[in-house]
C-alpha positions as CSV (number, residue, x, y, z in Angstrom):
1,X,-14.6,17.5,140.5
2,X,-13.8,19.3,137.4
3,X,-9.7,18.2,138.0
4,X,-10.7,14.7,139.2
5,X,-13.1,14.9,135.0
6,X,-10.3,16.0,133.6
7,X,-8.0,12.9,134.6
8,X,-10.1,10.2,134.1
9,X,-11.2,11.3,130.1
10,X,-7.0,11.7,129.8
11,X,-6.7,7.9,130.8
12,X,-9.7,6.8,128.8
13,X,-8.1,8.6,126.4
14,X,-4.9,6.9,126.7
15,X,-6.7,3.6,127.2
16,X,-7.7,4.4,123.8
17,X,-4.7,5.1,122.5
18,X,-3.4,2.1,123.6
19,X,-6.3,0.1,122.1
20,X,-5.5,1.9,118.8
21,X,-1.9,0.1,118.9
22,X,-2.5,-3.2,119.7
23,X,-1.0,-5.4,117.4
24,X,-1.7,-9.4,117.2
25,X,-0.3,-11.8,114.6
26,X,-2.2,-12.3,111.0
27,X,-4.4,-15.5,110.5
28,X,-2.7,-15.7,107.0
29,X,0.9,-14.3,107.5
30,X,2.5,-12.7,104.1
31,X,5.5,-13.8,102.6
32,X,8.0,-12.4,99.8
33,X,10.1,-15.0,97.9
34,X,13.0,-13.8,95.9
35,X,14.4,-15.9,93.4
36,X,17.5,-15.5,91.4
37,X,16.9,-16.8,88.0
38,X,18.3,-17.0,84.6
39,X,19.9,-13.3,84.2
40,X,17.4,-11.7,86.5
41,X,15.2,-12.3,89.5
42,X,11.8,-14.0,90.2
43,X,9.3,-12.5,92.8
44,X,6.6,-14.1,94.6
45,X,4.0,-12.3,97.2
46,X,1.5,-13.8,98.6
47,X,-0.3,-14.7,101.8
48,X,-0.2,-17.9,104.4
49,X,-3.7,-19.2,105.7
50,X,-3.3,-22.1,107.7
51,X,-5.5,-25.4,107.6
52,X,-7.1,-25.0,111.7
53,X,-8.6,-28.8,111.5
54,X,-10.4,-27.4,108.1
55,X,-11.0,-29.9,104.9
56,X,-9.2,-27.4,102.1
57,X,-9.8,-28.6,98.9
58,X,-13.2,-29.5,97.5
59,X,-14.6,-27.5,100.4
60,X,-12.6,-24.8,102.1
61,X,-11.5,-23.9,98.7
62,X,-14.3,-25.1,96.1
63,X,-13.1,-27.0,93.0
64,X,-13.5,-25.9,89.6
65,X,-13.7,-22.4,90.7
66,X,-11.7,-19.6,90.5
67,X,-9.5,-18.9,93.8
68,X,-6.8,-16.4,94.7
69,X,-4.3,-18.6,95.6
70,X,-3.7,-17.5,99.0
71,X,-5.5,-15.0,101.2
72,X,-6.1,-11.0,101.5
73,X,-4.7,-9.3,98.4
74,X,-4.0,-11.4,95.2
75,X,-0.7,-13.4,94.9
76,X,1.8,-11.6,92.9
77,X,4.6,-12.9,90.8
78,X,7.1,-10.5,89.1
79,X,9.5,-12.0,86.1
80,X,12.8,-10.0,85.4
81,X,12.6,-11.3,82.0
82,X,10.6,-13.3,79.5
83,X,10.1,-16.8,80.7
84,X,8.4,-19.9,79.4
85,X,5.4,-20.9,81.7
86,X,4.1,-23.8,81.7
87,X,4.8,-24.4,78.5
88,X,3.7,-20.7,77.4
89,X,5.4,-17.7,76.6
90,X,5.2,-14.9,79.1
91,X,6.7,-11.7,78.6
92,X,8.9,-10.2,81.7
93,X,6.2,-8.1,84.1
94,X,4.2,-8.5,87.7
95,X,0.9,-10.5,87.3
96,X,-1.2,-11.7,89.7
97,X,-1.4,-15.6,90.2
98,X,-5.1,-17.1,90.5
99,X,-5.8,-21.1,89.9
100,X,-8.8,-22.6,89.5
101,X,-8.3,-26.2,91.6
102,X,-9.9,-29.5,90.3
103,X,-9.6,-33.0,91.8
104,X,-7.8,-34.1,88.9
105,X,-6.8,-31.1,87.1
106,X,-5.7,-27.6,88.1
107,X,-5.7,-24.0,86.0
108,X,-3.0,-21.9,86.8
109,X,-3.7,-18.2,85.3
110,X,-1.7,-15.3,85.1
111,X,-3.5,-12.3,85.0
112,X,-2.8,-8.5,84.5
113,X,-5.1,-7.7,88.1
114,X,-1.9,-7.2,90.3
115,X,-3.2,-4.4,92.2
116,X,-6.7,-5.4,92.7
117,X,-7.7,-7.5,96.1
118,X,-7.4,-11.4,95.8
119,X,-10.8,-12.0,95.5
120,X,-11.4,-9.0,91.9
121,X,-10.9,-11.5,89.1
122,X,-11.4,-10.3,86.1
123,X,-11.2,-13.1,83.2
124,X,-10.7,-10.0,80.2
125,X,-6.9,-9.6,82.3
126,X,-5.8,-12.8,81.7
127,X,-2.3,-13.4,80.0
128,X,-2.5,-16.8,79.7
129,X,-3.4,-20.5,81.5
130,X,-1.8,-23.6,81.8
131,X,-2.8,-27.1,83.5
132,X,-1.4,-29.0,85.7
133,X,-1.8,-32.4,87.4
134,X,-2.6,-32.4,91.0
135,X,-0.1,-34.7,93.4
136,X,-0.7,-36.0,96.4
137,X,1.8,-35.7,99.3
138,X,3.1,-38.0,102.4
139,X,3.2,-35.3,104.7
140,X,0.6,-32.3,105.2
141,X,1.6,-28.6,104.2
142,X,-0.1,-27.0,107.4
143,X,0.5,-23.8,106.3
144,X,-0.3,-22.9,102.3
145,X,2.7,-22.7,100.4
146,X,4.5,-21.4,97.4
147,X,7.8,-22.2,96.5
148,X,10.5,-22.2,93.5
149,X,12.4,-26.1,93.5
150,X,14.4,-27.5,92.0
151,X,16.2,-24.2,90.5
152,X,18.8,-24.5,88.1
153,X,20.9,-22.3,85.9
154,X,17.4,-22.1,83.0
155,X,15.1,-24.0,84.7
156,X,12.4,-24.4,87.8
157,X,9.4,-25.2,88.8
158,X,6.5,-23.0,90.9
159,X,5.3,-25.8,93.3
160,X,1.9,-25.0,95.1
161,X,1.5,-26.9,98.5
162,X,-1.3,-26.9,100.7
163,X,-2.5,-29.8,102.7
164,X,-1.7,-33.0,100.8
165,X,-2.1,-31.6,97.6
166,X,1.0,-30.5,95.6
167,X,0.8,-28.9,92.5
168,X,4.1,-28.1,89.9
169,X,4.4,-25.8,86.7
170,X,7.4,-25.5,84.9
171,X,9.2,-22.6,84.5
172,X,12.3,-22.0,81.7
173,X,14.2,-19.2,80.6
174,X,16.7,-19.3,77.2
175,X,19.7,-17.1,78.5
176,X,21.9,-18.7,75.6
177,X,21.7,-16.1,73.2
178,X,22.5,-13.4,75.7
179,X,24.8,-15.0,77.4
180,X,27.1,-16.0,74.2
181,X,26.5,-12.5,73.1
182,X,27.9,-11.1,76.4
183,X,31.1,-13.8,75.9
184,X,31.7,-12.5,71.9
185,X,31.5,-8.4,73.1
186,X,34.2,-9.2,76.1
187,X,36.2,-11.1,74.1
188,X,36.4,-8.5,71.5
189,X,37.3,-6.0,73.9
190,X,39.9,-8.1,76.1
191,X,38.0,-7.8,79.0
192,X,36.4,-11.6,79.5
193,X,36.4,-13.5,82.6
194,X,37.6,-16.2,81.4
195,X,36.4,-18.1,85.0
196,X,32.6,-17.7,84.5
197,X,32.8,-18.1,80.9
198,X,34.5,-21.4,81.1
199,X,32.2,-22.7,83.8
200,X,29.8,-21.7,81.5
201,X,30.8,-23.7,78.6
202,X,31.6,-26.6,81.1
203,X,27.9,-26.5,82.3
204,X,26.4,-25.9,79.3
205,X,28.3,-28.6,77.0
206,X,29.8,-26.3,75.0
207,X,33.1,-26.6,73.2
208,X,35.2,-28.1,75.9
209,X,38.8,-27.4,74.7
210,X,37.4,-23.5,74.5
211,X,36.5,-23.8,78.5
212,X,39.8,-25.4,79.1
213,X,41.9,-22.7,77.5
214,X,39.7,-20.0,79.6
215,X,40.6,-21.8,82.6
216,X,44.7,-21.9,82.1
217,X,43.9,-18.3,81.3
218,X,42.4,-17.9,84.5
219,X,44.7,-20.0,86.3
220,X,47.8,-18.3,85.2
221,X,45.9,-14.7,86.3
222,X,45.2,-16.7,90.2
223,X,47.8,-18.8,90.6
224,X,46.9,-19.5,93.7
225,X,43.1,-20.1,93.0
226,X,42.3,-24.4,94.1
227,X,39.0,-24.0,92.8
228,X,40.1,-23.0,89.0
229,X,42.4,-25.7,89.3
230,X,39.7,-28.1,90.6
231,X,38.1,-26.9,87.2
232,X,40.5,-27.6,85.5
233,X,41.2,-30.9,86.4
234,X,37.4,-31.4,85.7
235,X,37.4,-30.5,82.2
236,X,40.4,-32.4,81.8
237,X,39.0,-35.3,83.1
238,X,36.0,-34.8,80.3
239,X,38.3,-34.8,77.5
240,X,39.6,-37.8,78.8
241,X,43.0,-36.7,80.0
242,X,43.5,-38.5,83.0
243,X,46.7,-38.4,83.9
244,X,46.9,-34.2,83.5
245,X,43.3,-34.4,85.0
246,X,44.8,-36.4,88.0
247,X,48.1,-33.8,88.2
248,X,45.4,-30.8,88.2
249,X,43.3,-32.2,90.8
250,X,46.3,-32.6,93.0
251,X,47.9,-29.9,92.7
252,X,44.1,-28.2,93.4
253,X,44.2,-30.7,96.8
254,X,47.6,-29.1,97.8
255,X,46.4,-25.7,97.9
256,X,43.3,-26.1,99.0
257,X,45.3,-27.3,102.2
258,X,47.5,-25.0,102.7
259,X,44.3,-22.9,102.7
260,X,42.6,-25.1,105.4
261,X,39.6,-25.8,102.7
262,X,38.5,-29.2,103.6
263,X,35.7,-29.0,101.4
264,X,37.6,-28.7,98.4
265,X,40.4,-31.1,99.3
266,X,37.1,-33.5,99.4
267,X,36.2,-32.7,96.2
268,X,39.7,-33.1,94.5
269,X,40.1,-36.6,96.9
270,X,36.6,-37.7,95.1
271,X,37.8,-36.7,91.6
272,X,41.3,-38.4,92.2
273,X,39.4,-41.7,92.8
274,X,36.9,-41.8,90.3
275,X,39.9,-41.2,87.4
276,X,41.8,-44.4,88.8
């Protein structure tokens, strides 16, 4: 009796055990968004809840009140440097991201309450709020959603998505001063690459007869590189020298061959035609 006792609290025991580790997925999944931007990164944690057949906005989540954004923990968005949001400055740091959702106008507020849960707002911690017009979208965002779109080298925008209603807030960065910094220190030293800083001045419209020069500089250092010379042809197609723009191009298209790049003998192809 005492043996046949002793087995059957080791399975309940294991049962238990068992019970202990049973793992299911999360109603509101959570997600980490890394975004390189500027000279530094952007990054974005927050939790999914999922519509279920629920009305979200104006009941689900009320209007004109504060919400966290997402579910469990606050939303959390960490800048690598000082940005400009929404038309504000914010310095570089991790805040937590609450809105305050209205029919026809939204709140977006950055606040200093990272580590608290998502539903421990406290107004004295805010850093700043902007406004934003509400959109309304084709197709519904099943699952709540933040995103960074339409990224580019000193500019984005935060989009918030959740059923059919979209919500954008602009986000720049000015890099200029650092970056031409950067550019003046190498320089002094010898030690530029003269690739990246050309691209730079190319994207930037910056002195275009600078980028060129970088580029033969880099050209002549990878003489074997079709995507400097596809560059090159590029910037001298911009100061209108076709004809050396057109030899560049080509002799980018050759190499680019012989280096089974199809992609770039498209590009050179496209470049060709649109300076004849």
């Amino acid at each position: 009796m005492i043996k046949h006792a002793l087995v059957t609290i080791a399975a309940a025991c294991m049962l238990s055990a068992a019970d202990a580790q049973l793992r299911t997925p999360q109603p509101s999944p959570a997600q980490m968004v890394r975004q390189d931007f500027g000279l530094s990164t952007v990054e974005l944690n927050y939790s999914r809840p999922a519509m279920k057949g629920r009305k979200i906005f104006g009941d689900l989540v009320p209007f004109g009140k504060v919400w966290r954004t997402g579910a469990n923990s606050a939303t959390r968005i960490k800048f690598g440097e000082d940005v400009n949001f929404g038309g504000q400055a914010l310095p570089a740091g991790e805040y937590a991201l609450f809105t305050v959702p209205g029919k026809n106008e939204w709140e977006i507020i950055i606040n200093k309450g990272n580590k608290n849960w998502g539903s421990e707002y406290v107004q004295s911690l805010d850093v700043l709020r902007v406004k934003a017009t509400p959109m309304k979208m084709k197709k519904r965002a099943e699952s709540f959603t933040i995103e960074f779109a339409n990224v580019k080298g000193t500019s984005m925008e935060l989009h918030i998505l959740w059923d059919r209603t979209a919500v954008a807030i602009p986000v720049t960065v000015d890099i200029d001063t650092k970056v031409m910094a950067q550019i003046e220190r190498l320089s002094k030293v010898d030690s530029l690459p003269y690739f990246n800083a050309a691209m730079y001045y190319m994207d930037n419209g910056k002195d275009m007869n600078q980028a060129l020069g970088w580029l033969d500089k880099a050209a002549e250092k990878n003489p074997n590189a079709f995507w400097i010379q596809h560059q090159r042809a590029n910037a001298l197609a911009k100061l209108g020298r076709k004809e050396e723009a057109v030899a560049a191009a080509q002799k980018s298209m050759e190499m680019a061959r012989e280096q089974k790049n199809e992609d770039y003998v498209r590009l050179n192809e496209k470049l060709i035609k649109s300076l004849k």
